[in-house]
N, C-alpha and C positions, 0 to 999 in steps of 0.2 A: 768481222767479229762473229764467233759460233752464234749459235741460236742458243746453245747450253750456257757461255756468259754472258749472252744480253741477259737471258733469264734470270740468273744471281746478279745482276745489277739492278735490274727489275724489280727483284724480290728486295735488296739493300733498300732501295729507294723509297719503295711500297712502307716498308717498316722507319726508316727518319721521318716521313712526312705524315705518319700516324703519332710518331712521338712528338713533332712540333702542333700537334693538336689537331689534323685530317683523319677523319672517321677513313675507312674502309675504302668506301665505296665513291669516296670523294675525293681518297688519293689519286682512286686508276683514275680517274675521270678527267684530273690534273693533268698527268702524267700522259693520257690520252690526247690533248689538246695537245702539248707542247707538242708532243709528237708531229701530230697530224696539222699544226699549223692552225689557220683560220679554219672553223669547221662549222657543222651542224648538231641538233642532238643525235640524227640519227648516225652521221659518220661515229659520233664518241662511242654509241650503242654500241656499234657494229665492231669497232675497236677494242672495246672492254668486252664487250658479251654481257652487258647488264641495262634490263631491258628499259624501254624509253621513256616509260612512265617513270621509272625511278630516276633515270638520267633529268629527265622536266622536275622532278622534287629536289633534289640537290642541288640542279643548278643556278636558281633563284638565290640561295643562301651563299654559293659559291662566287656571285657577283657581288651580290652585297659586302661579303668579307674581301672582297680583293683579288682572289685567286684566279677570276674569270672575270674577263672584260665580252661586253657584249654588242655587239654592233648589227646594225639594220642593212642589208640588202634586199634594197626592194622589197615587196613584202615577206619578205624572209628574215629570220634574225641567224645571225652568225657567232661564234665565240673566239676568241681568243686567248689561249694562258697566261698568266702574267710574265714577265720575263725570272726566271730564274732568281735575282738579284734582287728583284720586289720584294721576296719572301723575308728579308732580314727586315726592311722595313714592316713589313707587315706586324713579323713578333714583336718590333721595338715599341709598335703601338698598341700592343697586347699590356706591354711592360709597363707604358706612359698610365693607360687604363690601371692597374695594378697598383701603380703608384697612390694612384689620389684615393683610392680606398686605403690603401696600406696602414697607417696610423688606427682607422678605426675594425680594422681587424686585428690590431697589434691591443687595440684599449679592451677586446671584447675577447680576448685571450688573457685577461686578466696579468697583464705581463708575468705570466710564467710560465715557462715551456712544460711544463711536467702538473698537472693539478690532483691535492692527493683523491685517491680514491674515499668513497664513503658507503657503508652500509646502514640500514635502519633495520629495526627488528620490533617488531611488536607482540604483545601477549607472552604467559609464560612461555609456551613453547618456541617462542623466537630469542628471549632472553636467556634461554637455556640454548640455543644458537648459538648466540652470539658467545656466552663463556665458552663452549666446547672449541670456538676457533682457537682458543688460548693451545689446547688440546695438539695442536699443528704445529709448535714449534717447542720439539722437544728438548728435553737438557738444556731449556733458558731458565732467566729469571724474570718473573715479574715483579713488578716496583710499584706499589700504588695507594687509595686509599679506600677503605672497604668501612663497611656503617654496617647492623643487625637491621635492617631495614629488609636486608632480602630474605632472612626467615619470616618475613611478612609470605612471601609467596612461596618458599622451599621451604619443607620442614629439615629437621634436623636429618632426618637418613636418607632425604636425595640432597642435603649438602653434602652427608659423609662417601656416598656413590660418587660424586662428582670428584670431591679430593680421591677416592681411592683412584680413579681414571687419571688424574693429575700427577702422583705419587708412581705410578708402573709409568708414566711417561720425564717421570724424574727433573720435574718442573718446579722450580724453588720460589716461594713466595715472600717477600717481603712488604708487611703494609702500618699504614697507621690506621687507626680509627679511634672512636671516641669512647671515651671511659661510662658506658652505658652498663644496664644489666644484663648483655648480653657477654660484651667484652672479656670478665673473667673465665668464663668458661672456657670461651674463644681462645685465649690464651694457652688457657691450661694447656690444650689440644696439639700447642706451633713444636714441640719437639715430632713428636708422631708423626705429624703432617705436613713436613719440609717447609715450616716457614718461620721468619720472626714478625712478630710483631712489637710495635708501641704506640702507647697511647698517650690521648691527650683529652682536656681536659671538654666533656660532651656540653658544659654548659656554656665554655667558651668557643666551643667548633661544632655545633651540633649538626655537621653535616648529614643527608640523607643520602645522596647519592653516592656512587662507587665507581673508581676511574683505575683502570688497570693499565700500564702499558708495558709492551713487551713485541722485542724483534721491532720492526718498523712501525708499530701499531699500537692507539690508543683506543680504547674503549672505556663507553661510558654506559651506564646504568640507572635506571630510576624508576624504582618498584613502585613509587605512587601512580606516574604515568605511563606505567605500563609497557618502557618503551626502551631499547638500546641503542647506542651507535657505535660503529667501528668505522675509524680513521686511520687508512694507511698512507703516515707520511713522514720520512725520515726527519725531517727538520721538525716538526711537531711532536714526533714520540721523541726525539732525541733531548729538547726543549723541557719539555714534561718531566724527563728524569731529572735533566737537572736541578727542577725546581723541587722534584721530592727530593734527591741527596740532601740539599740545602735544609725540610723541613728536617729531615731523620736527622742529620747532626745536631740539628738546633731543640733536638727532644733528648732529657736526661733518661 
C-alpha cells in the first residue's frame, strides 16, 4: 500500500472515530495501539508524535471507557487496543446508558419538539417595542382586542405617529374594544386609519388589557403593569384568531 493511501485511510479513520465520540488526540492514540500491538506510552508517543504527558492523561480515561486494556509486565504497564469489533459493543452501551434516561429528557422537553418563542418588554419604551414589531410584517392584518388604557401612557400624537408608520406599511387593523369614552373618537378615526372596529358593551367586558395577533404572533399589553409580551407560535396565534372571528361575528 502507498504511503499516500495509507494516509487517506488514516485520515477516513481519524474522522469516524471522532464521530463515534473519540476526541482528537484519543483517536491516534487508538489507532496507535492497534497498530503497534501490545505497547507502551512511550512507543504510542513516539508513534503519534503527541507527547507523553498527554498520552499518560488520556490514557486513564481511555481504559476506563473500553478502548485500552491495560496490562502489568513487571513493573511496567503495557496497553493493548480493544479489538476492532469491541467498538459496537462499546456504543450499544452508550445507547443502553441513553435509554434509562430517555423518558425524563423526553418529560423535560415538555413533549414538544418546537417551544414557542417568547419576548418581555418593560416600561414605555419597551412597549413601544414591542407594537413596533407589528411594524415587521407588512401588508398583514392584525386581529385583536385593544382598550383606551394605553392613552394612559401615549398621548394622542404618538399614537397618531405610530398609525402613520402602520398606514405607509399598509397594515390592516381589525379590533374590538369596550364602549368607553375613549371608544367614539377611536372610531370616528378607523376609515383614515386602515382599520374596523366593534364594540362592546365596557360595563360587561371592561377589559384593560390589549392582545394583538398577527403572522405567527401574539402580543399582549398592559399599561397598569407596565409590561408586554410577545409569543411566537403558530398554534397559539393561529388559536387566538379563531376565537376573535368567533367574538366579531357574535358582535352586531
Amino acid at each position: 500500500m502507498s504511503s499516500e493511501k495509507a494516509t487517506f485511510i488514516t485520515i477516513a479513520m481519524l474522522e469516524t472515530l471522532r464521530k463515534i465520540g473519540l476526541e482528537d488526540k484519543k483517536a491516534k492514540i487508538y489507532l496507535a495501539a492497534l497498530e503497534l500491538g501490545e505497547t507502551t506510552i512511550i512507543g504510542i508517543s513516539r508513534k503519534t508524535g503527541i507527547k507523553r504527558t498527554t498520552v499518560y492523561e488520556n490514557m486513564d480515561e481511555m481504559v476506563h471507557l473500553g478502548y485500552i486494556r491495560a496490562v502489568a509486565r513487571g513493573k511496567k504497564k503495557h496497553f493493548i487496543a480493544a479489538n476492532p469489533g469491541e467498538l459496537k459493543t462499546l456504543i450499544r452501551k452508550k445507547e443502553l446508558l441513553l435509554d434509562q434516561i430517555l423518558p425524563d429528557l423526553l418529560a423535560m422537553n415538555n413533549i414538544s419538539e418546537v417551544k414557542p418563542k417568547v419576548w418581555f418588554y418593560e416600561g414605555k419604551k419597551g412597549i413601544l417595542e414591542a407594537y413596533e414589531d407589528i411594524l415587521n410584517y407588512p401588508k398583514t392584518e392584525v386581529v385583536g382586542w385593544a382598550s383606551g388604557e394605553i392613552l394612559k401612557m401615549f398621548n394622542w400624537q404618538e399614537a397618531e405617529k405610530y398609525v402613520a408608520k402602520r398606514q405607509r406599511k399598509k397594515i390592516i387593523q381589525t379590533l374590538i374594544m369596550p364602549d368607553d369614552k375613549n371608544s367614539s373618537q377611536f372610531i370616528s378615526r378607523d376609515q383614515h386609519h386602515l382599520r374596523r372596529t366593534k364594540v362592546v358593551s365596557a360595563e360587561e367586558y371592561p377589559f384593560k388589557i390589549e392582545i394583538n395577533v398577527y403572522a405567527n404572533r401574539v402580543s399582549l399589553f398592559s399599561v397598569k403593569d407596565k409590561v408586554a409580551v410577545i409569543m411566537e407560535s403558530e398554534p397559539i396565534a393561529s388559536a387566538i384568531r379563531m376565537i376573535f372571528k368567533m367574538c366579531w361575528k357574535n358582535i352586531s
